[in-house]
C-alpha positions in Angstrom: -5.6 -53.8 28.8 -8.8 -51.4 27.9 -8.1 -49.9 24.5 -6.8 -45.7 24.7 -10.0 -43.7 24.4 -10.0 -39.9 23.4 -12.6 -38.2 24.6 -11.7 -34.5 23.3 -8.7 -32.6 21.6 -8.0 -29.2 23.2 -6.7 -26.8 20.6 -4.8 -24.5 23.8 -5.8 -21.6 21.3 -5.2 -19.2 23.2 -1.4 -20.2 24.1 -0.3 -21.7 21.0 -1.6 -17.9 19.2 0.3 -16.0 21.6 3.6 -18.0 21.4 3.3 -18.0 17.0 2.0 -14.1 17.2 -1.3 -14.8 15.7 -3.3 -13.5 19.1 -4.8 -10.9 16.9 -6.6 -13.6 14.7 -9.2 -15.1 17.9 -12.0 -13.6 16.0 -11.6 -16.9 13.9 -13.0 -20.1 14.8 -10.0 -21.7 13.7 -6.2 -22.3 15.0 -4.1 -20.0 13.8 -0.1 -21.0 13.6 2.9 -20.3 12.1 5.3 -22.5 10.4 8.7 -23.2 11.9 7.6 -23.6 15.2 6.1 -26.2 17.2 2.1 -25.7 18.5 0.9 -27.6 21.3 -2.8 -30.1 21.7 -4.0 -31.3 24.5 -5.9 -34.9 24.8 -9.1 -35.3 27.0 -8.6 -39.5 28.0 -11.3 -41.3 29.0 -10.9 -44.0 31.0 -7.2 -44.8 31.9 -4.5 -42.9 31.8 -2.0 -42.7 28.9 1.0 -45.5 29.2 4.4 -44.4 27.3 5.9 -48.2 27.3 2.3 -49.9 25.5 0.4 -46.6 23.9 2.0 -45.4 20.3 0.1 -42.9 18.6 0.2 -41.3 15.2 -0.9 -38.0 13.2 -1.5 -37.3 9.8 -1.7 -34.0 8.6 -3.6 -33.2 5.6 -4.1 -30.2 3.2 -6.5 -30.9 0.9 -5.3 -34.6 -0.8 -1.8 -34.4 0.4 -1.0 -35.8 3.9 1.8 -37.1 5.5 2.0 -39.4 8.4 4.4 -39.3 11.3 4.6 -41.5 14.9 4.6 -39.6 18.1 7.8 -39.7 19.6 8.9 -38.7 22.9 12.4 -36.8 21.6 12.1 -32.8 21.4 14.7 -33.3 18.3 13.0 -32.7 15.4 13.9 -32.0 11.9 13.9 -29.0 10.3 12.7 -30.2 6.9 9.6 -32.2 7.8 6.8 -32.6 9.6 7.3 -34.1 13.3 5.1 -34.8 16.1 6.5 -35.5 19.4 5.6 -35.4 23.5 7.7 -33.8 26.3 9.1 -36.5 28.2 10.0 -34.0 31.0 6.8 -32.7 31.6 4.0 -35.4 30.4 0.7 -35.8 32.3 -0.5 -39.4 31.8 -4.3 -38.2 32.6 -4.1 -35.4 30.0 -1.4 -36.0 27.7 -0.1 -32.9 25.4 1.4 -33.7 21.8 3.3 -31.1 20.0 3.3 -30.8 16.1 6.0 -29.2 14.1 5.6 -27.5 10.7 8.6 -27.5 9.0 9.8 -24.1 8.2 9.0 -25.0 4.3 5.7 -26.2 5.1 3.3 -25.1 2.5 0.7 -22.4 4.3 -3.3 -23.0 4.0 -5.8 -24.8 6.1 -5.4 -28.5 7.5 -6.9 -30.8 9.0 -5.1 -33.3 11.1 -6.2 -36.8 12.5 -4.7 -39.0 16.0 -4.5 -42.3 14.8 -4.5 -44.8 18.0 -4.1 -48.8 17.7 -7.4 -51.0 19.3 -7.6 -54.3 20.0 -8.4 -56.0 16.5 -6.0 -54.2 15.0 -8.6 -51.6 14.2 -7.7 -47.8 14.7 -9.8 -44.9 16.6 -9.2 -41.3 15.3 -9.5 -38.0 16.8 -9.4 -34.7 14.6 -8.6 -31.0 14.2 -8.3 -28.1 12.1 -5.5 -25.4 12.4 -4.6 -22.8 9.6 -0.6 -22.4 8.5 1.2 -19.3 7.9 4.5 -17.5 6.9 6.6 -17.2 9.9 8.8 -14.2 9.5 10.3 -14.8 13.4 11.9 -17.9 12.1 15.5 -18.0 10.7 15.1 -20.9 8.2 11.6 -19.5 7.4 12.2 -17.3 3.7 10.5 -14.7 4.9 12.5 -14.4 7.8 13.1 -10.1 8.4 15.6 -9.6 11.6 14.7 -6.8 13.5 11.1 -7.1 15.8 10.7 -3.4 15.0 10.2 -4.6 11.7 8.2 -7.4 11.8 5.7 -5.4 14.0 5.5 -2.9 11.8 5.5 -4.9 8.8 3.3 -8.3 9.2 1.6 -7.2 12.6 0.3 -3.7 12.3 -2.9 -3.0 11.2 -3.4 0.5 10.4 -0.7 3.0 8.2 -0.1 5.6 6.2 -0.6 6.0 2.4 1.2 8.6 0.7 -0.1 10.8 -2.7 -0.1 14.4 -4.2 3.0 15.0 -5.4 7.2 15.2 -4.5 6.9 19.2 -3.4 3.5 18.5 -1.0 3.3 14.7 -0.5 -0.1 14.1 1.3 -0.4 11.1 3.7 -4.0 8.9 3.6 -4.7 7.2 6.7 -5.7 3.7 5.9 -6.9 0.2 8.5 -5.6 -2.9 6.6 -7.6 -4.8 8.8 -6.2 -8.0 9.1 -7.6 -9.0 12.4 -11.2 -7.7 11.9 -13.6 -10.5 12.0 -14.1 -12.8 8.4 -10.7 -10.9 6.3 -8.5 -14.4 7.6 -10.9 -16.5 6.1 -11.4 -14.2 3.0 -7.6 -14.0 2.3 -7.1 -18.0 2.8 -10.0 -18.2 0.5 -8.6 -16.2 -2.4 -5.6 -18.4 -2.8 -8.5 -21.0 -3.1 -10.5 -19.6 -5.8 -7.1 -18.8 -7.6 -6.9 -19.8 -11.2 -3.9 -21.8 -10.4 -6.1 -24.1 -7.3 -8.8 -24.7 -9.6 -6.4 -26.0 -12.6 -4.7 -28.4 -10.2 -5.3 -28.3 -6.6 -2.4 -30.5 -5.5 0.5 -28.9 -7.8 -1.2 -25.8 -6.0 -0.8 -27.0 -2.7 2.8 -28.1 -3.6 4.3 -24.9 -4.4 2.2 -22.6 -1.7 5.9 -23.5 0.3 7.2 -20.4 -1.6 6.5 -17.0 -0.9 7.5 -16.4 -4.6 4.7 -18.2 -5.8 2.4 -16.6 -3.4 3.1 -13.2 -4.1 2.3 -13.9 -7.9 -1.2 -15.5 -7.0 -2.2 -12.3 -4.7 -1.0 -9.8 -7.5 -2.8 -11.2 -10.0 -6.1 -11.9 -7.4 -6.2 -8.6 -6.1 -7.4 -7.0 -9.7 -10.2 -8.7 -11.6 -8.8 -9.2 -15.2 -7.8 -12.8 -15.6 -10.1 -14.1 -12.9 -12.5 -13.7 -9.4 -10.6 -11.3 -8.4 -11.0 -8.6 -5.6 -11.1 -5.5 -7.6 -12.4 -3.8 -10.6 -10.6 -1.2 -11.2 -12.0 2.2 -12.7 -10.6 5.6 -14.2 -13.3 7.4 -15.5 -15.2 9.8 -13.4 -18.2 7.4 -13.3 -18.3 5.7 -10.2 -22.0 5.2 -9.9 -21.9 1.5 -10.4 -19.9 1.1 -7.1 -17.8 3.4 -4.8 -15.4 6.1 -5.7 -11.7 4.7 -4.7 -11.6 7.5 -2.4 -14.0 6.9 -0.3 -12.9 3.8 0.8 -10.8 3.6 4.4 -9.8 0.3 5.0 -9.0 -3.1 3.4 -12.4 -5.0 5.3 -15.2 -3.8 4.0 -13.6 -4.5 0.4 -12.4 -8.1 1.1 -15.6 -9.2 3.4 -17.8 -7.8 0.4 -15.6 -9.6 -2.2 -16.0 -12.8 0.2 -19.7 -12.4 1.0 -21.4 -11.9 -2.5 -19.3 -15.2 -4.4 -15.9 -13.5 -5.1 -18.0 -10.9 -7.6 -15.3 -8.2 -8.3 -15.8 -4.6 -5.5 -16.3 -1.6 -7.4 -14.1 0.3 -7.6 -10.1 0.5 -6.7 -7.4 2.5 -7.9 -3.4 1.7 -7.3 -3.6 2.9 -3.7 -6.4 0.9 -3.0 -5.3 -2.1 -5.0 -1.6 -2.1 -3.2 -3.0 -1.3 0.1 -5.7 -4.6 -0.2 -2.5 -6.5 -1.2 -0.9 -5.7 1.7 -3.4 -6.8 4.2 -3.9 -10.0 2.7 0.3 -10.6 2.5 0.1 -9.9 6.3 -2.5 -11.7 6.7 -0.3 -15.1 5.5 2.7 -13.7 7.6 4.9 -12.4 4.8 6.3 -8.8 5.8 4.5 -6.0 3.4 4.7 -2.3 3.1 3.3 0.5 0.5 5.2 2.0 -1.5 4.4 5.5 -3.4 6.2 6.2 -6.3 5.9 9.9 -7.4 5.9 10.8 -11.0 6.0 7.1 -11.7 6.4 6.3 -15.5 4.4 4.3 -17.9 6.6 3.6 -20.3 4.6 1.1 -23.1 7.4 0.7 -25.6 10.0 0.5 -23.2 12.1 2.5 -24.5 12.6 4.6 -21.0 11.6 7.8 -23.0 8.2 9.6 -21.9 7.3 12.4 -24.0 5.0 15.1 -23.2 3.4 17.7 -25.8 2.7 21.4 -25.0 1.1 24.1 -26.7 2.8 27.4 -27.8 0.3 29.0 -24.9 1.7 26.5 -22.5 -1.7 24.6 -22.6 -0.4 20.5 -22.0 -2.0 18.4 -24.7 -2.4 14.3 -24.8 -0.6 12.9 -27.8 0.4 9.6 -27.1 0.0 6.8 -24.9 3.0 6.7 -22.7 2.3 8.9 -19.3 3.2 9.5 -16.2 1.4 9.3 -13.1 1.6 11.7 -10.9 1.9 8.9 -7.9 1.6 5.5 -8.0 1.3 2.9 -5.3 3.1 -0.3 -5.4 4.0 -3.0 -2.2 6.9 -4.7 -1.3 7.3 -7.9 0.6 10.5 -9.2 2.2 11.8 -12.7 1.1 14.8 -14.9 -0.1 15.2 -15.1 -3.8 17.4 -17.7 -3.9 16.2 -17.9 -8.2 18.1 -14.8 -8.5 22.0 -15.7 -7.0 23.7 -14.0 -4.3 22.3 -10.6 -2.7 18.5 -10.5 -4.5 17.0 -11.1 -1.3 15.0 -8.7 0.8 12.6 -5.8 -0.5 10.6 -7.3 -3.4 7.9 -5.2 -6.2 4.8 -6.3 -6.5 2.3 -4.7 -7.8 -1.4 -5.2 -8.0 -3.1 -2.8 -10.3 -3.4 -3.9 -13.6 -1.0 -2.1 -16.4 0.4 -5.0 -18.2 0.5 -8.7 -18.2 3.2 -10.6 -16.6 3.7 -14.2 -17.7 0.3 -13.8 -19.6 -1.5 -12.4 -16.6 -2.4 -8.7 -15.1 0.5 -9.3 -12.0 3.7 -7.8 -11.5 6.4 -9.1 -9.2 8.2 -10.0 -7.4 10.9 -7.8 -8.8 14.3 -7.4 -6.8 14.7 -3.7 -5.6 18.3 -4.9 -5.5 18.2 -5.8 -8.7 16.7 -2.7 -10.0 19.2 -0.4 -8.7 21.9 -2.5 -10.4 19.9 -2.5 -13.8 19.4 -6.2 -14.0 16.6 -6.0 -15.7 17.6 -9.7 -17.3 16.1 -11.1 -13.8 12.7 -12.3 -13.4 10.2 -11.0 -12.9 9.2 -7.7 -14.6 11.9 -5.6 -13.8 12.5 -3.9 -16.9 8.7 -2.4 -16.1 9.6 -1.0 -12.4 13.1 0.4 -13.6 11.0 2.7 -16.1 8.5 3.6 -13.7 11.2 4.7 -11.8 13.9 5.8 -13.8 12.4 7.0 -17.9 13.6 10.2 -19.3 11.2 13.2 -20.1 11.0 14.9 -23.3 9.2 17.9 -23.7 7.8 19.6 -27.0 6.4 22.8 -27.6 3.8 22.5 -30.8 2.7 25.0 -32.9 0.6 24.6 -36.1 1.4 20.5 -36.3 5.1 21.4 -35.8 7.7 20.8 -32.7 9.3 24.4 -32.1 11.4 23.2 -28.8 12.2 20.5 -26.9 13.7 20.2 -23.8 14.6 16.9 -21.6 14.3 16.5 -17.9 15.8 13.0 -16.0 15.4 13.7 -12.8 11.6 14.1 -13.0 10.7 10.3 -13.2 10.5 8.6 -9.6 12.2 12.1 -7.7 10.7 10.6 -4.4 10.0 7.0 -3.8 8.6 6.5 0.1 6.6 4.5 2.7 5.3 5.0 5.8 8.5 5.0 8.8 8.3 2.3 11.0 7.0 3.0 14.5 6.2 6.4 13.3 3.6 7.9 11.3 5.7 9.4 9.1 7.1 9.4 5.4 10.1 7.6 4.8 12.2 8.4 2.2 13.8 5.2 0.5 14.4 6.5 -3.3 18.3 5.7 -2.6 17.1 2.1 -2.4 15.8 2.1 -5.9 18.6 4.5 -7.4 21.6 5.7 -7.4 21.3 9.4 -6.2 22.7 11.5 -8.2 22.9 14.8 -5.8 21.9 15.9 -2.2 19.2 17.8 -3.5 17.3 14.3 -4.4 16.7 13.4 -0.9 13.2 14.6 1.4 14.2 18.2 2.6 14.5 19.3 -1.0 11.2 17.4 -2.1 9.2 18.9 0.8 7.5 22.4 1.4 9.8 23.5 2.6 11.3 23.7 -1.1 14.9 24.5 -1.7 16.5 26.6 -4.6 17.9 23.7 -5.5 14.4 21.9 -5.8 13.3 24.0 -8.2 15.5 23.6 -11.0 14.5 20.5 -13.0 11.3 23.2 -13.4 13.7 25.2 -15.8 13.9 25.9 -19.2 17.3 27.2 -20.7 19.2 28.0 -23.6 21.7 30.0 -24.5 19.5 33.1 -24.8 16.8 33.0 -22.0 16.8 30.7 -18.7 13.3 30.7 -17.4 12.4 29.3 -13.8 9.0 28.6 -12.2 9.0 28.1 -8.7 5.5 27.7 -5.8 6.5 30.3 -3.5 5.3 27.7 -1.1 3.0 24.5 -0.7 -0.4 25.5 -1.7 -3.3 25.4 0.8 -7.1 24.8 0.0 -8.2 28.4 1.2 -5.3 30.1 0.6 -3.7 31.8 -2.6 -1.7 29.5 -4.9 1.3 32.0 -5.4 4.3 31.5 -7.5 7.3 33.1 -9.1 8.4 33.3 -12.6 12.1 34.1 -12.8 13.2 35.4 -16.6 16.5 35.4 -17.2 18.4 37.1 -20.4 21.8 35.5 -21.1 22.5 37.6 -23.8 24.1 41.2 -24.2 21.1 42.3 -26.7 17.4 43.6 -25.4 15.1 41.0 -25.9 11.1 41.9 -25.8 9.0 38.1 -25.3 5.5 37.1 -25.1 4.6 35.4 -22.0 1.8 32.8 -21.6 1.4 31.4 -18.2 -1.4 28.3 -18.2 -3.6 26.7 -15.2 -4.9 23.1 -16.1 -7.0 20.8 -13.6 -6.2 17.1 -13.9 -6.2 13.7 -12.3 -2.8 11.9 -11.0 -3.1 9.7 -13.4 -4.7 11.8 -16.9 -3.5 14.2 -19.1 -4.9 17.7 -18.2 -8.5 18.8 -18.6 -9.1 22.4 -20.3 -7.9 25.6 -19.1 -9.9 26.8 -15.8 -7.2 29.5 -15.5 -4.7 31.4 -17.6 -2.5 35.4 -18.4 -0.9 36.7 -21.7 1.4 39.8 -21.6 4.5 40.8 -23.0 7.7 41.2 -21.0 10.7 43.6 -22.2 14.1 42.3 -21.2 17.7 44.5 -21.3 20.8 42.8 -21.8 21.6 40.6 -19.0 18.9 41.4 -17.5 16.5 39.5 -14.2 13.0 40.0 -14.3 10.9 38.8 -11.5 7.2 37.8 -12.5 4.5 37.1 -9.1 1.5 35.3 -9.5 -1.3 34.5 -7.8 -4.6 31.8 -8.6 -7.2 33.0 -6.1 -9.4 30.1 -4.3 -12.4 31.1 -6.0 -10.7 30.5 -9.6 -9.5 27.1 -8.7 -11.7 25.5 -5.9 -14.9 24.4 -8.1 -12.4 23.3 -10.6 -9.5 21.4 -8.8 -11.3 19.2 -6.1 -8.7 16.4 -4.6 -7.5 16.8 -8.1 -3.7 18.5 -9.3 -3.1 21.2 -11.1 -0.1 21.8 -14.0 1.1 24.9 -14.1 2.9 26.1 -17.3 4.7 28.8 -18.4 5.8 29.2 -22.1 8.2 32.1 -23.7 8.5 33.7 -26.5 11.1 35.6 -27.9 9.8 37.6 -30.4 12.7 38.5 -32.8 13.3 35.2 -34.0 10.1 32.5 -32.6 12.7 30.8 -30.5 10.1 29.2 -27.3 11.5 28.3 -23.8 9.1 26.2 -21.5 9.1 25.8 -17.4 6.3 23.7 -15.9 5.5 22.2 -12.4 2.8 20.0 -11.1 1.7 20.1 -7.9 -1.4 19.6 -5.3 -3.8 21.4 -3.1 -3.0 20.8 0.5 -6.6 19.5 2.2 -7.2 21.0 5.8 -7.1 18.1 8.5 -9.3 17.2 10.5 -8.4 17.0 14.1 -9.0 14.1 16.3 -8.5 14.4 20.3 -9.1 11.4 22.3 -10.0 12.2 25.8 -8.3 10.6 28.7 -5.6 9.1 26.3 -2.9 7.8 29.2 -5.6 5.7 30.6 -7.4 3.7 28.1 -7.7 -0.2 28.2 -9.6 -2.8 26.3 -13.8 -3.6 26.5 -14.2 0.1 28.3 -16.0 2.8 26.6 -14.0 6.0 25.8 -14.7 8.9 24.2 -13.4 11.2 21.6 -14.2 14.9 19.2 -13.9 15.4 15.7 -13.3 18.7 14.6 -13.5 20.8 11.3 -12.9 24.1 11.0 -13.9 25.5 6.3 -11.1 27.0 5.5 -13.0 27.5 1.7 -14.7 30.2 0.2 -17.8 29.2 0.5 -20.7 27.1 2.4 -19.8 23.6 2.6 -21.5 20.0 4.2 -20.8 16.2 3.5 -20.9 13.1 5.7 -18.3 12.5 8.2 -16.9 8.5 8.7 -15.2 7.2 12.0 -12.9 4.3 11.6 -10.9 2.1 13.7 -9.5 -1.5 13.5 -9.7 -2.7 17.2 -11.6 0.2 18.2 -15.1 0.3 16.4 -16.8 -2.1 14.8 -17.4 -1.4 11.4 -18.0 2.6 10.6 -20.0 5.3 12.3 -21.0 7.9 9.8 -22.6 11.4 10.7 -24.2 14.3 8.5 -22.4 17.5 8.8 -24.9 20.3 7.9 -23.9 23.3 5.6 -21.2 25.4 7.5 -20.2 28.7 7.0 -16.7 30.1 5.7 -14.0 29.7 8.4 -17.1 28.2 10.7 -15.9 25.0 12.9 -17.9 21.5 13.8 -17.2 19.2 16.8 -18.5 15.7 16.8 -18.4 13.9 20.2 -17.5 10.0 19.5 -17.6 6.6 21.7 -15.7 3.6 21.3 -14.7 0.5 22.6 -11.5 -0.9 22.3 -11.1 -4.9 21.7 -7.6 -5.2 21.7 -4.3 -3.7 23.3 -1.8 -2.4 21.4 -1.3 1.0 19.1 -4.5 1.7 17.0 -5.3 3.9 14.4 -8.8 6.1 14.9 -9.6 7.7 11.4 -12.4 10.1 10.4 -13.0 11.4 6.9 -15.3 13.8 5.1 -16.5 13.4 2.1 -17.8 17.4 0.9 -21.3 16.8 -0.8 -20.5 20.3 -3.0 -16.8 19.9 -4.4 -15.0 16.9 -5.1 -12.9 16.7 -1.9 -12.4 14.6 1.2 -10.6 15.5 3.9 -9.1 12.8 6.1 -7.6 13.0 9.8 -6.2 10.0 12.1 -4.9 9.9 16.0 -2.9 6.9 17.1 -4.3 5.2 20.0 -2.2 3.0 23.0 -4.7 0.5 24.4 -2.9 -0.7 27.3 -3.0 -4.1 28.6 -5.4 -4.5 31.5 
């Protein structure tokens, strides 16, 4: 009999990445599958057909120098704990034989080559190869990365545009960002960072060994997404210098910054800052199929002795001053990813920390994670890895001082301040989430979204308070501030005491970053205030556009007020930081019922200056699946209260919901004012 001659294996692409949901990868040359489930090739003969009773064939699958070899079988039984290969007898065509290849669900994830070994007279053997690439598989039960809801795992592994949240607890503002994962060269990139890993260049096959755990994973990523210990992604930067690279603001999406890292030899992109950093993390853990979300963690502690005490320093005018090196953030950004964690016992598993930007090191390294969310509820902060860290961030108490002349006059301590809201974006919705319970145990009703919103409750208001038993003072935004508008706020004075009281009053305006202490005073009022017994006073205030706009930028302000009482030096101290709210800019999408993929639709841009004065700045459109790449427009000076349209054309390449995003970055103040509209491309 003629010896069994393949001519050609068929890599059925396109039905083997629709049944593993990796359709949205057919930029890439290569086969894209997920573990835990079988994928089907196709063999070209030529010559005679394919004979079950004489023909045995083999495949060996290889990554890098680890293989393993397996017979073809005709039994669908496979095991669930190795590799199998195997043809349907039911349904076999002797002309064009398919063989179907399992990963098992603990298969280590990367890109393999495979080889059809098949017997020739002579005992010789004739080999036909392929290539596929092997990922997480979070629709697979014995998978660890398994999450059990679809709505989930759509939201969480396939979707690639979201919602990043900053400002702060009492007017959270939501960045629109594209992670990207399906635009062309990001697969490759994200494969190729677990290659240039410290840990694959020590010892490529231990690598390879323990790329089976999502554990392990997680760890490489964290530490590869900053550039500290190795090639990493990101430099991270923050100074006000950004001239070297681009300002972390100005970036919109998770491509640009991985392609670039990819296409100039893994040299680190200038610059990132914790949203940025988390939200690259999280493209590249969907990317390998392991569920991810962003996490925001507002007034997030960086506690360096660990002693879960912040302090903060004020001066007797209520100017805040930078004394030491523990701070708090005003946000940061963190992800979590969904697995087992079988290393911690019973009940570890789900939501996992990890965090990308680099604080401190973590087994010697600039990573953090994974670290239980369970587990940092319940205070184990005796598991692995780095929980004590996230439990501060989330849960350190503040202490405040008043100074005057080298001396503390009062302190005061706050421990609700530290991680008041902890969020992401909601799945199926763009919208916050509120999932602080998840980290903490909730000490009141007044903790949860309503109270943290603008729509802020008396009860919202009072961890802003200063008391004793002579004077309770309260500061309280009379609402959320608006770029444009007025900031306006209330100082409530209360005397406790049955004896007239007569107190200084200094009331202090500070511009500074989430992240820094305050810059100088851009705005500030002295007076004195006479108080009867028991009396209420009422104080209204108001910081005028024009007095903060040049001055505040994207940037936060901290207000402080600090009193006096003038008889006997004693000082009370209420503070609050907060956030201009940035117009939007409003995206409508014409013909929006009726839009399908390769035809041309259109779309307007507006802006309408709500500031004081002239501004113009370049406007970017965005929009993984829609436009490819950026389309950026000048916007020429415009007036006060004047309003732009920009007409805009795309073409969508895939069905499904899509994020369109425009931004504009202000040439004359330090602002950049985003705007998004979800898009339905419907299937043609």
């Amino acid at each position: 009999m003629e010896d069994l001659l393949i001519q050609h294996v068929n890599l059925e692409k396109y039905e083997n990445q629709e049944r593993h949901k990796t359709e949205g990868f057919r930029s890439s040359k290569a086969l894209v599958v997920r573990r835990g489930a079988p994928f089907r090739v196709s063999l070209q003969l030529e010559g005679r057909p394919f004979n079950p009773r004489t023909d045995s064939l083999r495949v060996k699958i290889m990554l890098g120098r680890l293989y393993a070899m397996m017979p073809v079988t005709f039994s669908k039984r496979v095991s669930s704990s190795s590799w199998n290969a195997y043809m349907d007898p039911a349904d076999l065509n002797l002309h064009k034989p398919s063989i179907f290849i399992y990963p098992p669900a603990s298969a280590s994830v990367g890109f393999y080559r495979f080889q059809l070994w098949v017997p020739s007279r002579g005992g010789q053997q004739r080999t036909a190869f392929g290539k596929f690439i092997l990922l997480f598989n979070p629709w697979c039960r014995e998978d660890s990365v398994y999450i059990p809801f679809e709505d989930q795992r759509e939201e969480y592994v396939q979707n690639d545009s979201g919602l990043l949240f900053v400002g702060t607890p009492v007017n959270t503002a939501s960045r629109p960002w594209s992670f990207d994962q399906y635009e062309p060269g990001v697969l490759e990139a994200c494969l190729n960072l677990l290659q240039v890993s410290p840990q694959h260049q020590n010892n490529r096959v231990v690598d390879y060994l323990n790329r089976t755990s999502p554990i392990y994973i997680s760890r490489i990523v964290s530490a590869m997404i900053n550039s500290e210990d190795d090639h990493g992604v990101l430099k991270g930067n923050w100074s006000s210098d950004f001239k070297q690279g681009v300002h972390p603001s100005m970036w919109t999406g998770s491509g640009d910054i991985l392609r670039q890292w990819a296409q100039t030899a893994y040299r680190p992109v200038k610059y990132g800052q914790c949203w940025v950093f988390a939200a690259v993390m999280c493209t590249v853990m969907r990317v390998l199929g392991i569920p991810c979300r962003v996490v925001t963690n507002f007034n997030s502690a960086h506690d360096t002795n660990a002693n879960l005490v912040i302090e903060e320093y004020y001066s007797e005018t209520g100017q805040k001053l930078s004394r030491n090196k523990d701070s708090i953030w005003n946000f940061h950004v963190w992800v979590e990813c969904w697995m087992n964690r079988k290393d911690l016992g019973f009940g570890k598993d789900g939501w996992q920390v990890l965090d990308p930007t680099p604080q401190e090191r973590s087994g010697g390294v600039f990573c953090c994670g994974p670290a239980s969310v369970k587990a940092i509820k319940d205070q184990r902060i005796d598991l692995v890895y780095d929980i004590p860290f996230v439990y501060a961030a989330v849960n350190a108490d503040v202490h405040k001082f008043i100074v005057s002349q080298g001396q503390v006059v009062s302190h005061s301590k706050d421990t609700e301040r530290v991680g008041s809201l902890i969020c992401t974006k909601a799945v199926g919705f763009p919208r916050l989430q509120n999932i602080t319970g998840d980290y903490k145990h909730i000490k009141s009703p007044t903790s949860t979204l309503t109270s943290r919103s603008s729509t802020m409750s008396e009860d919202s208001t009072v961890r802003r308070a200063s008391s004793s038993e002579g004077v309770l003072v309260l500061l309280t935004l009379d609402k959320a501030p608006l770029a444009g508008k007025p900031v306006s706020f209330t100082v409530k004075v209360t005397n406790r005491q049955s004896v007239a009281k007569m107190m200084k009053v200094h009331i202090n305006a500070q511009a500074k970053e989430y992240n820094h202490s305050p810059s100088d005073t851009f705005w500030e009022i002295h007076s004195t205030l006479e108080l009867a017994p028991k009396e209420v006073k009422v104080l209204h205030q108001q910081i005028l556009p024009a007095q903060y706009e040049d001055v505040v930028g994207d940037n936060l302000i901290n207000l402080a007020v600090v009193l006096e009482d003038m008889a006997n030096q004693e000082r009370f101290l209420a503070s609050e930081e907060f956030n201009i709210t940035s117009p939007q800019l409003a995206i409508q999408v014409s013909n929006e019922s009726n839009i399908v993929p390769h035809k041309e639709q259109t779309a307007t841009v507006t802006f309408t200056n709500p500031f004081s004065h002239m501004v113009s700045g370049v406007l970017t459109v965005a929009g993984a699946g829609l436009i490819p790449g950026k389309i950026n427009f000048r916007m020429l000076p415009l007036q006060p209260g004047g309003r732009v349209l920009q007409p805009i054309t795309f073409i969508p390449n895939m069905a499904g919901t899509k994020m369109l995003q425009a931004s504009l970055s202000l040439t004359n103040i330090n602002t950049t004012i985003t705007g998004f509209e979800m898009v339905f491309v419907n299937k043609v």
